[in-house]
mmJSON file of the N, C-alpha and C atoms, coordinates in Angstrom:
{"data_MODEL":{"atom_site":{
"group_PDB":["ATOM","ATOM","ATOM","ATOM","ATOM","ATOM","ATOM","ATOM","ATOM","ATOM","ATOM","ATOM","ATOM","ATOM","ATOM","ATOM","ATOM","ATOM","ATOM","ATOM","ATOM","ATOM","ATOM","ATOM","ATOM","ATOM","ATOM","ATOM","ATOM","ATOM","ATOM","ATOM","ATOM","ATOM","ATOM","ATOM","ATOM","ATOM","ATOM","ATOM","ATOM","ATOM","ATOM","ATOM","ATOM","ATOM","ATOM","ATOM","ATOM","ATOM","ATOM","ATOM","ATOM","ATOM","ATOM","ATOM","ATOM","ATOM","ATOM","ATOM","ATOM","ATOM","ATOM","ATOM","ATOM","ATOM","ATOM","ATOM","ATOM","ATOM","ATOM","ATOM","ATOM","ATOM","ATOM","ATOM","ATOM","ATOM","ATOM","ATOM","ATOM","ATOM","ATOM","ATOM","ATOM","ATOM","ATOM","ATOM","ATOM","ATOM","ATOM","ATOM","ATOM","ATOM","ATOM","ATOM","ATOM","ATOM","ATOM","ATOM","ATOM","ATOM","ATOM","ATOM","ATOM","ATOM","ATOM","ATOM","ATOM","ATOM","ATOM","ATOM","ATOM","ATOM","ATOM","ATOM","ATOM","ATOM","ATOM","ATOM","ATOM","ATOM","ATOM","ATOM","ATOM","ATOM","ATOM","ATOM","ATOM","ATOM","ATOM","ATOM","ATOM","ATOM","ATOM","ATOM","ATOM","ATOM","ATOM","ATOM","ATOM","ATOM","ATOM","ATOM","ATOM","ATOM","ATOM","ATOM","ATOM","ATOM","ATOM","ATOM","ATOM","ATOM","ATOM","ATOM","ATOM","ATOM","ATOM","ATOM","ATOM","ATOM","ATOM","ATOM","ATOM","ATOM","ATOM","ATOM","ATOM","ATOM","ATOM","ATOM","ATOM","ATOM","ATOM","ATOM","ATOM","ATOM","ATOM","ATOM"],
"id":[1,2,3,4,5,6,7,8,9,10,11,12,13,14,15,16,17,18,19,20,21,22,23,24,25,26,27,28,29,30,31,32,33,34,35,36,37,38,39,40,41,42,43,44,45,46,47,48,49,50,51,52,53,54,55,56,57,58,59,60,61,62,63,64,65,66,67,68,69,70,71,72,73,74,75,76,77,78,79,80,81,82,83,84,85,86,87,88,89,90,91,92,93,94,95,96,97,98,99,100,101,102,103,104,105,106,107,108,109,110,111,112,113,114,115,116,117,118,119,120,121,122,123,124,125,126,127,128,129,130,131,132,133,134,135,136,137,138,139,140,141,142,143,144,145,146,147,148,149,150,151,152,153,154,155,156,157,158,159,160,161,162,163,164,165,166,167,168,169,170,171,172,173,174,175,176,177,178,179,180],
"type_symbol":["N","C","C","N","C","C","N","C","C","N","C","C","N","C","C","N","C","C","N","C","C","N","C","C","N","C","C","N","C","C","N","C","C","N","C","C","N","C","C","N","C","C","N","C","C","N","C","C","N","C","C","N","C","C","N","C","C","N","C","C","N","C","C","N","C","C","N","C","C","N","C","C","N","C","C","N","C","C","N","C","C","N","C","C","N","C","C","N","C","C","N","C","C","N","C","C","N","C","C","N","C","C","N","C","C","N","C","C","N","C","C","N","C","C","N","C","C","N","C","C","N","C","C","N","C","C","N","C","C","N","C","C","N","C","C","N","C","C","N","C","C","N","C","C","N","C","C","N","C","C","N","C","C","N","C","C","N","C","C","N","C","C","N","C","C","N","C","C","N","C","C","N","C","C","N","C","C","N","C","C"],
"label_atom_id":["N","CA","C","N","CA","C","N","CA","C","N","CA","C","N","CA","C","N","CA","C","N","CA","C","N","CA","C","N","CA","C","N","CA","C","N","CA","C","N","CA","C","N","CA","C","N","CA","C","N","CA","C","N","CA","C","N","CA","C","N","CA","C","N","CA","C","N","CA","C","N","CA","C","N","CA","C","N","CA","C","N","CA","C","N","CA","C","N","CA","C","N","CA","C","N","CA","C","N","CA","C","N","CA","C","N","CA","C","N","CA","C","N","CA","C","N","CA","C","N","CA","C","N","CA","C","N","CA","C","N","CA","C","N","CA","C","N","CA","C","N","CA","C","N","CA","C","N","CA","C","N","CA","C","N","CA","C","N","CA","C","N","CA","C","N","CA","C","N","CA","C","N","CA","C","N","CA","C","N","CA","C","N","CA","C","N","CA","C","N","CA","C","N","CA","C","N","CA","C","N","CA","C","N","CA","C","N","CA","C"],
"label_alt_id":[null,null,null,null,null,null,null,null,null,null,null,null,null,null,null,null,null,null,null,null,null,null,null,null,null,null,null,null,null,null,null,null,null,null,null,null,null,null,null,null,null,null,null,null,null,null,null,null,null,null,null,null,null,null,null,null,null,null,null,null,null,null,null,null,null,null,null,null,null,null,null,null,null,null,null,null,null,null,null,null,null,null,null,null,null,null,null,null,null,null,null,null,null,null,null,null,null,null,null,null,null,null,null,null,null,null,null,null,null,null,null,null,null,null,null,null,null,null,null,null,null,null,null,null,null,null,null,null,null,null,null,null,null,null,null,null,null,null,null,null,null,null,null,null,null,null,null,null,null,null,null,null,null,null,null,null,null,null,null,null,null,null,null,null,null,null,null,null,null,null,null,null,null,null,null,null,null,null,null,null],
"label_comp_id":["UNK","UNK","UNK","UNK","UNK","UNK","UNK","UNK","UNK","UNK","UNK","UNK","UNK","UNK","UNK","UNK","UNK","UNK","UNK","UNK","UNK","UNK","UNK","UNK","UNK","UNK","UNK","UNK","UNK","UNK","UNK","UNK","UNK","UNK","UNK","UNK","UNK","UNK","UNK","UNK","UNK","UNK","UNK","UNK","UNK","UNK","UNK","UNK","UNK","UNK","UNK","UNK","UNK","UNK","UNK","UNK","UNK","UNK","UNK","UNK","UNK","UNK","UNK","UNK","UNK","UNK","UNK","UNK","UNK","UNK","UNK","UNK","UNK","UNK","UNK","UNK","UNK","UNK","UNK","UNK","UNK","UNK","UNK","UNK","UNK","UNK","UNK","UNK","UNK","UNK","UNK","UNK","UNK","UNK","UNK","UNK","UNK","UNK","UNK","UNK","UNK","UNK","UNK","UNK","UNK","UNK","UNK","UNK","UNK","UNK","UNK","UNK","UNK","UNK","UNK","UNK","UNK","UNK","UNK","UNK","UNK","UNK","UNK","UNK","UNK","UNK","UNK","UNK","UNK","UNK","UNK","UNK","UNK","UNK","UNK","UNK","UNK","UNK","UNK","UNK","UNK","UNK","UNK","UNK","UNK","UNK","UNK","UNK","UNK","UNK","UNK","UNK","UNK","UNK","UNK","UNK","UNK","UNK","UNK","UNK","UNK","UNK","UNK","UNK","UNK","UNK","UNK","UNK","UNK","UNK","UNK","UNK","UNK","UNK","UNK","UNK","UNK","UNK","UNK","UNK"],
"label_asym_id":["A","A","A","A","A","A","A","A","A","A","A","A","A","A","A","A","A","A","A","A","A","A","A","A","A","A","A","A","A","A","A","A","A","A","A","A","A","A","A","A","A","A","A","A","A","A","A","A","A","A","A","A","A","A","A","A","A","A","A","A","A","A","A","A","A","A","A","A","A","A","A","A","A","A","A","A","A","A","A","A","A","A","A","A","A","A","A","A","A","A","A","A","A","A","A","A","A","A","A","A","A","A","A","A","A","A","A","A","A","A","A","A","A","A","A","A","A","A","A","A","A","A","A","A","A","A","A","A","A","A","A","A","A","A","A","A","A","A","A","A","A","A","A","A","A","A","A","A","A","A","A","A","A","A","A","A","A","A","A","A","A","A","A","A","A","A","A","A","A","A","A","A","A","A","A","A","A","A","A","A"],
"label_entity_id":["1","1","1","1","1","1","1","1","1","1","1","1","1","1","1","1","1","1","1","1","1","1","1","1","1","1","1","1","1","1","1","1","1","1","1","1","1","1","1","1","1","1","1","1","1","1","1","1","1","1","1","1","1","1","1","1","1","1","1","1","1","1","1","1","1","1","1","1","1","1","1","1","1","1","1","1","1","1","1","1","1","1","1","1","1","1","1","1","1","1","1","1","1","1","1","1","1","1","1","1","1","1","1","1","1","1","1","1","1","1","1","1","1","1","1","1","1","1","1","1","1","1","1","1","1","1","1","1","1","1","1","1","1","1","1","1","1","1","1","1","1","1","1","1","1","1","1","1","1","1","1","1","1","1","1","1","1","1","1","1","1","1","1","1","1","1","1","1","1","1","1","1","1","1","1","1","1","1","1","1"],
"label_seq_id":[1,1,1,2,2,2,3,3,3,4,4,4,5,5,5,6,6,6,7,7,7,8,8,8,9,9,9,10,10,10,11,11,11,12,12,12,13,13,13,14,14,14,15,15,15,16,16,16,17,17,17,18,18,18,19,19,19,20,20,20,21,21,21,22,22,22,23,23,23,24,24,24,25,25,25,26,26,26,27,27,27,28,28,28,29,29,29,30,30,30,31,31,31,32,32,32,33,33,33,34,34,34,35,35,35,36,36,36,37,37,37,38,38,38,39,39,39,40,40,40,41,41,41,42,42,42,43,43,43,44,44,44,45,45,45,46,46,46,47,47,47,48,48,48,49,49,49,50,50,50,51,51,51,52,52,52,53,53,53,54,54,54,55,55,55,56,56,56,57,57,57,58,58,58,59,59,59,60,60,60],
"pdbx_PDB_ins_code":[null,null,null,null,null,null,null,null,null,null,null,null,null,null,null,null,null,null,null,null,null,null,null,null,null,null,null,null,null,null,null,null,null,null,null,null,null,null,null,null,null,null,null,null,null,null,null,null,null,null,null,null,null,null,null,null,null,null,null,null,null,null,null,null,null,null,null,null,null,null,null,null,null,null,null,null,null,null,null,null,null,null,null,null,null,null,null,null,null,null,null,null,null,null,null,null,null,null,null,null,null,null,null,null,null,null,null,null,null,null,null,null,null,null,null,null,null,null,null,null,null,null,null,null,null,null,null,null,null,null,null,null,null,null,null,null,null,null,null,null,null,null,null,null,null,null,null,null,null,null,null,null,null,null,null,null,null,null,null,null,null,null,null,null,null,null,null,null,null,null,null,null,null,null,null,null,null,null,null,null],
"Cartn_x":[0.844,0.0,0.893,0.651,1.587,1.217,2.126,2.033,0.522,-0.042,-0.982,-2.373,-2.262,-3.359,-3.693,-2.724,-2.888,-2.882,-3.261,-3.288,-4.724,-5.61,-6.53,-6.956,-8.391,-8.894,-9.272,-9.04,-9.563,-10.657,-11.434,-12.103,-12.5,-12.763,-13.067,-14.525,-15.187,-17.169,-17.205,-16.722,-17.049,-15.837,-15.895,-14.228,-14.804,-14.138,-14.345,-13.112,-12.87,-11.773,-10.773,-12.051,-11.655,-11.766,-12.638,-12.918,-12.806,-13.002,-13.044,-13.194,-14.212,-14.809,-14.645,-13.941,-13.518,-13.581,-13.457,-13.877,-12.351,-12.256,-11.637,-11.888,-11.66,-12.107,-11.111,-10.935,-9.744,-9.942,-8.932,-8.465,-9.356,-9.575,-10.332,-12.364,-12.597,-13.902,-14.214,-13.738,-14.243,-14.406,-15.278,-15.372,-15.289,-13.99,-14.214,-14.448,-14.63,-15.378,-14.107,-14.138,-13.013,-13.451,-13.394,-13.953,-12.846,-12.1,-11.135,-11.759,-11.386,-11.972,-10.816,-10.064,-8.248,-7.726,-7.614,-6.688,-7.225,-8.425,-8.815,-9.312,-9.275,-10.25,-10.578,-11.928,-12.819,-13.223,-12.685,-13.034,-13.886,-14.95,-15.876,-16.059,-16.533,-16.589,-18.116,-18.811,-19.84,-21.103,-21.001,-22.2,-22.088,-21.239,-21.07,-21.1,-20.874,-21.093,-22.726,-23.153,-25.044,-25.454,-24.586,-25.466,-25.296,-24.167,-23.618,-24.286,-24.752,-25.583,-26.653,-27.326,-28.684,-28.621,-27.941,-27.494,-27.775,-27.098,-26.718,-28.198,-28.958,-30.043,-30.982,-31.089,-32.405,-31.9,-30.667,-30.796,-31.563,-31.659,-32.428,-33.619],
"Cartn_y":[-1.167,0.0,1.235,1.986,3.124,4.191,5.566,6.622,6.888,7.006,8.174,7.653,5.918,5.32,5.215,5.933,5.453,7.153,8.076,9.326,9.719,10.752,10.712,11.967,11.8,12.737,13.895,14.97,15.96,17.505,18.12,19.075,19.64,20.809,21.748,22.269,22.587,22.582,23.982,24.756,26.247,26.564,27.638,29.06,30.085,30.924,32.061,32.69,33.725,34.29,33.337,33.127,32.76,30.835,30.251,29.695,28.32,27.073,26.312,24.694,24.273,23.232,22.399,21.025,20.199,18.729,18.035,16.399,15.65,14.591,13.52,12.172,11.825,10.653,9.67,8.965,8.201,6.376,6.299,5.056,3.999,3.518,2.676,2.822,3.948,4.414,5.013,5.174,6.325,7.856,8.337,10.098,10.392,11.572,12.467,13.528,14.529,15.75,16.621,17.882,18.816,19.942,20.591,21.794,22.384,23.627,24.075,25.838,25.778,27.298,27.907,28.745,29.612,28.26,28.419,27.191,25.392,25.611,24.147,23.338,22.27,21.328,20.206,20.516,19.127,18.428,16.846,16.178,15.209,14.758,13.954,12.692,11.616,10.641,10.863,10.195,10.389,10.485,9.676,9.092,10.738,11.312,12.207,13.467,13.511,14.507,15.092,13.846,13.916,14.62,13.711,14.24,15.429,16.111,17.647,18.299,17.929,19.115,18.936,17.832,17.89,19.232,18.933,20.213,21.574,21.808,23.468,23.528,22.535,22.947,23.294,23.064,22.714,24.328,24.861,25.921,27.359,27.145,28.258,28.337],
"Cartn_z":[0.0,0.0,0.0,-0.801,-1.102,0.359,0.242,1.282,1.361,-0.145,-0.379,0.026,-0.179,0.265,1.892,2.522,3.823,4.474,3.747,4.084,4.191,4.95,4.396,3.08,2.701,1.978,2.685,2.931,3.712,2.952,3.044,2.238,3.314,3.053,4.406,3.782,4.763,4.781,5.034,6.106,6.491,7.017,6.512,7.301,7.391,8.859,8.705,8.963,9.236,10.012,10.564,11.904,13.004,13.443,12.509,12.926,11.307,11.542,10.259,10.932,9.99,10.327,8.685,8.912,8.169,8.093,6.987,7.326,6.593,7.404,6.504,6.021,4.797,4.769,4.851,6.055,6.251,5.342,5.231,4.845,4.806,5.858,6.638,6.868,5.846,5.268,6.243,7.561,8.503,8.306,8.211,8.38,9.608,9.811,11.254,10.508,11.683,11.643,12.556,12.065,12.746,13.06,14.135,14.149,15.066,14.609,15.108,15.019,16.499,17.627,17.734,17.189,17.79,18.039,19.533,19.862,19.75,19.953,20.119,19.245,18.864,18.059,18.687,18.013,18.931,17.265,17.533,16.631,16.435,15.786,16.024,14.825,15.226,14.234,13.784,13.018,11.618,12.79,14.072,14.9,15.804,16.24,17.259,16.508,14.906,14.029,13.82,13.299,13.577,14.955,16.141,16.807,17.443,17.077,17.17,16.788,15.021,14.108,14.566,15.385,15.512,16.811,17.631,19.224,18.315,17.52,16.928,16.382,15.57,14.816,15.528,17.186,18.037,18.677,18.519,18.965,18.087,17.017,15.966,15.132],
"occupancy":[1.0,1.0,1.0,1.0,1.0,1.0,1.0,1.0,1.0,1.0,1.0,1.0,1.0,1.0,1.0,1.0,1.0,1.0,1.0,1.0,1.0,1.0,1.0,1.0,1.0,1.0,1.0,1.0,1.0,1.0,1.0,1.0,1.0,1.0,1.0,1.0,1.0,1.0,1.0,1.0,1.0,1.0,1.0,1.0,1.0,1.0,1.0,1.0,1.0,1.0,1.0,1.0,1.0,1.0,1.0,1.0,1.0,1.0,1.0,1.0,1.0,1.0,1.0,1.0,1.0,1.0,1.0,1.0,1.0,1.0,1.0,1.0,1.0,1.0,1.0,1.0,1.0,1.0,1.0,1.0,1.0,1.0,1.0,1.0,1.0,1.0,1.0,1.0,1.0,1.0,1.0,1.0,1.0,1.0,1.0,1.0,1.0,1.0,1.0,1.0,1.0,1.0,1.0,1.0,1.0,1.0,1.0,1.0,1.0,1.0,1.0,1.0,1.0,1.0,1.0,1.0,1.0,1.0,1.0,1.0,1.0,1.0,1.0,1.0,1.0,1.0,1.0,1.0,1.0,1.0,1.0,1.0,1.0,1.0,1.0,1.0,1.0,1.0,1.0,1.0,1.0,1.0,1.0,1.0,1.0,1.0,1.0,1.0,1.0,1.0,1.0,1.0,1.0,1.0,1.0,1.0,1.0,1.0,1.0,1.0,1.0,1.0,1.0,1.0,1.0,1.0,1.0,1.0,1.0,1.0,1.0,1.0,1.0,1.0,1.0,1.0,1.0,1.0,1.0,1.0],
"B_iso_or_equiv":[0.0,0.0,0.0,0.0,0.0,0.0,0.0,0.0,0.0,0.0,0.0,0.0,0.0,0.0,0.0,0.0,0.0,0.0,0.0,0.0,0.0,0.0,0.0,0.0,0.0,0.0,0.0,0.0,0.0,0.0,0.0,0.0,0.0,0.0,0.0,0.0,0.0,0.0,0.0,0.0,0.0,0.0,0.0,0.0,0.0,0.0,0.0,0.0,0.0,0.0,0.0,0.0,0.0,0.0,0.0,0.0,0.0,0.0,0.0,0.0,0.0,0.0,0.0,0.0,0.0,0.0,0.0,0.0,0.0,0.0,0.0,0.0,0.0,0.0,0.0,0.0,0.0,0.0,0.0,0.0,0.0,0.0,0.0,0.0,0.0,0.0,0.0,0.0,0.0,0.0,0.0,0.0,0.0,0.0,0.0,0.0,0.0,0.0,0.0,0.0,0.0,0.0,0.0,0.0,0.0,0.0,0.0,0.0,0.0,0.0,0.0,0.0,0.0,0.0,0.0,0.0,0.0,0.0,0.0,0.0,0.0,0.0,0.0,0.0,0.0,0.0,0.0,0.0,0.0,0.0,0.0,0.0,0.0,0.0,0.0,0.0,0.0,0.0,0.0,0.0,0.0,0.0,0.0,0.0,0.0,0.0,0.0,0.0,0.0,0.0,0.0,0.0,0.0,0.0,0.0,0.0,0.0,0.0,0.0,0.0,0.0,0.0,0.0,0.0,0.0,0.0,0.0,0.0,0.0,0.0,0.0,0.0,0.0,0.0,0.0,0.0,0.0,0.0,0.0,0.0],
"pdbx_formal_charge":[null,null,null,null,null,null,null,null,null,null,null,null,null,null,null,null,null,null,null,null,null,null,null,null,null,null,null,null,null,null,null,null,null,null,null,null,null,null,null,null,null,null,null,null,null,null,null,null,null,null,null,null,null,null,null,null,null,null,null,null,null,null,null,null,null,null,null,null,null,null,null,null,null,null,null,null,null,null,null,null,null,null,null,null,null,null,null,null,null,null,null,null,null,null,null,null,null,null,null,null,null,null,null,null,null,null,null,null,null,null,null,null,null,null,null,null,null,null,null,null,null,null,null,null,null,null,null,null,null,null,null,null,null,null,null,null,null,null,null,null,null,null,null,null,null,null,null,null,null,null,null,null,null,null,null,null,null,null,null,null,null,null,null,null,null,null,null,null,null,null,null,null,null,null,null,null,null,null,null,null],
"auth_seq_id":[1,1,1,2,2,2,3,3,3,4,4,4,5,5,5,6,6,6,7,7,7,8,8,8,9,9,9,10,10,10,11,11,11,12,12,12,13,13,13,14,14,14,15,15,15,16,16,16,17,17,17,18,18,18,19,19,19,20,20,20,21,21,21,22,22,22,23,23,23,24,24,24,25,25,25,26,26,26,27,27,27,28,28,28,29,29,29,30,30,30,31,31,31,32,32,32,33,33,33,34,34,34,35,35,35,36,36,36,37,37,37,38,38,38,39,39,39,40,40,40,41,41,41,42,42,42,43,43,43,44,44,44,45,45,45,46,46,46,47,47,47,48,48,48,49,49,49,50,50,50,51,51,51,52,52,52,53,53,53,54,54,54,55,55,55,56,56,56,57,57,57,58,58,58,59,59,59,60,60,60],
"auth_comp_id":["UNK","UNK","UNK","UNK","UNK","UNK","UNK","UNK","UNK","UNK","UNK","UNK","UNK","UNK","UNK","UNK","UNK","UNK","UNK","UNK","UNK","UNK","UNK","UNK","UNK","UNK","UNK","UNK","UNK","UNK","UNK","UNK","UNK","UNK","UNK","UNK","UNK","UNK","UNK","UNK","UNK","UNK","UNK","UNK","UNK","UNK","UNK","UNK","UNK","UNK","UNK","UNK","UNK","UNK","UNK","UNK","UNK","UNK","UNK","UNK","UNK","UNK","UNK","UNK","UNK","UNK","UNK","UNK","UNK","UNK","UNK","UNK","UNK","UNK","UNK","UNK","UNK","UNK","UNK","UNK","UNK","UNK","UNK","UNK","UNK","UNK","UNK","UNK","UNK","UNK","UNK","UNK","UNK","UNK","UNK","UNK","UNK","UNK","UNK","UNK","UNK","UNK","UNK","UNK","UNK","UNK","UNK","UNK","UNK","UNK","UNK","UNK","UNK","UNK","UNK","UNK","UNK","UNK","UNK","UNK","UNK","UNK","UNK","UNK","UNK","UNK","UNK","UNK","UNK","UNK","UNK","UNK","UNK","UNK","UNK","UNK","UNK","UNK","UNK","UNK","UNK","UNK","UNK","UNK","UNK","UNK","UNK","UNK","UNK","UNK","UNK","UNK","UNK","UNK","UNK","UNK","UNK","UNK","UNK","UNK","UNK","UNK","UNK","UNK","UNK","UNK","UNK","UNK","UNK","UNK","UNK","UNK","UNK","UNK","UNK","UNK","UNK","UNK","UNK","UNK"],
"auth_asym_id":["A","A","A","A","A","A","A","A","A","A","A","A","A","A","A","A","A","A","A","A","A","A","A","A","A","A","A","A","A","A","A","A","A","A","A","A","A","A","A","A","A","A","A","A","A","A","A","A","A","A","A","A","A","A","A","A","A","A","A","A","A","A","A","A","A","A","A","A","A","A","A","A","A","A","A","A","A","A","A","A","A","A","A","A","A","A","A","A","A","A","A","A","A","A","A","A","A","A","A","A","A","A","A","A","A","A","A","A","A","A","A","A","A","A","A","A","A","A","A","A","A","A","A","A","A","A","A","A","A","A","A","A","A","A","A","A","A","A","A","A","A","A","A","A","A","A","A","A","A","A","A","A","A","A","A","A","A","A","A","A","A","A","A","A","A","A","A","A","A","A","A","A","A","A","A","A","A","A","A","A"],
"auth_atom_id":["N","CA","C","N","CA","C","N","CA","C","N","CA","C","N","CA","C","N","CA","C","N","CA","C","N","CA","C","N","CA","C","N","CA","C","N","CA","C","N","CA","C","N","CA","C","N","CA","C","N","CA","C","N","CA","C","N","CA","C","N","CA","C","N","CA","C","N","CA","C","N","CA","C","N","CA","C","N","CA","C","N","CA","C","N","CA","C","N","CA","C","N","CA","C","N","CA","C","N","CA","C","N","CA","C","N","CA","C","N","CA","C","N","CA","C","N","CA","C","N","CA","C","N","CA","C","N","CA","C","N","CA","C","N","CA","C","N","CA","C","N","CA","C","N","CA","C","N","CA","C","N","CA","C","N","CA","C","N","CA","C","N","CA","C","N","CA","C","N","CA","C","N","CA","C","N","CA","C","N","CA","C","N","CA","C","N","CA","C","N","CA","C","N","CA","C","N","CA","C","N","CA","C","N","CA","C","N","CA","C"],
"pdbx_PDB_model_num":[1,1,1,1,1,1,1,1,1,1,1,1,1,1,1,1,1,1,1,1,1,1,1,1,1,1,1,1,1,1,1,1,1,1,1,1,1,1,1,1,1,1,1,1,1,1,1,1,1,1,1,1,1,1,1,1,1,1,1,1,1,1,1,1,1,1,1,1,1,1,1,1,1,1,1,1,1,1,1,1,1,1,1,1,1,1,1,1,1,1,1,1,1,1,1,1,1,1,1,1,1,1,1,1,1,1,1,1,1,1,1,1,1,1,1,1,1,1,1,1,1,1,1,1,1,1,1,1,1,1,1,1,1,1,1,1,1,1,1,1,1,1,1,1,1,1,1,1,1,1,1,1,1,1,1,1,1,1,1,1,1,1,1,1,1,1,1,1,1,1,1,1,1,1,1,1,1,1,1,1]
}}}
């Protein structure tokens, strides 16, 4: 298995300034989820991604 197959696919969903939220599609068919605040990122897999967006949607 070469480097590239074992890297993931990454595309980014929203940026702002300050802030940028991104996915990868790893190797192993898993999607995480990235969401990087200044210093921090909180990363989530496909099950904890859903149920993130469902949190943000129930707020508006």
């Amino acid at each position: 298995m070469s480097k590239s197959e074992l890297e993931p696919t990454t595309s980014n969903l929203a940026e702002t300034d300050n802030y940028l939220v991104w996915k990868a599609d790893e190797p192993d068919n898993e999607t995480t989820y990235h969401v990087e605040l200044g210093n921090l990122t909180v990363h989530f897999f496909q099950e904890e991604w859903d149920e993130f967006l469902k949190l943000i949607r129930s707020m508006g």
